[in-house]
C-alpha positions, 0 to 999 in steps of 0.5 A: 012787264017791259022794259025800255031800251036807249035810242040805238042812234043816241048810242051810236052818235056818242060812241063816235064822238068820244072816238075823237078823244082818244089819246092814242089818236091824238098821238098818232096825228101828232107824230105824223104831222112831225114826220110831214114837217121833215118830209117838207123841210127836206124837199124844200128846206135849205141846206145848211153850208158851213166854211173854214177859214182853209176854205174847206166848207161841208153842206148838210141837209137841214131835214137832218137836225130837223129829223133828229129833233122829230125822232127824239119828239116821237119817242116822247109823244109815244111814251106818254101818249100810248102809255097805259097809266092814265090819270084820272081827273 
């Protein structure tokens, strides 16, 4: 008796493909790209420069609000993109 066996190629190529969808992937590239966009904005983003009417005036990097905004994205994009529960469709 003999028995057939898949093509080892065939299994090969769909194994690499379903690798690009892994959500933890995605994730991982979406927080990355989120840090680069800080990593950007704060070598060529403008400062942001305020005055008083004293004439005092304060100048803050603008990668500051943006990292505040990429940290509280981050922690997002990791709860719900490395979580274990997945949903089933």
């Amino acid at each position: 008796m003999t028995t057939v066996s898949h093509d080892p190629s065939r299994v090969r190529e769909q194994r690499r493909w379903s690798q690009f969808l892994v959500p933890e992937m995605w994730a991982s590239l979406t927080i990355i790209v989120m840090w680069l966009s800080v990593l950007f904005d704060a070598v060529f983003g403008p400062d942001i420069v305020t005055h008083s009417v004293a004439g005092d005036y304060a100048t803050v990097p603008s990668a500051v609000v943006v990292a505040l905004f990429a940290f509280l994205a981050t922690w997002v994009v990791a709860k719900y993109g490395f979580s274990q529960e997945r949903k089933h469709d």
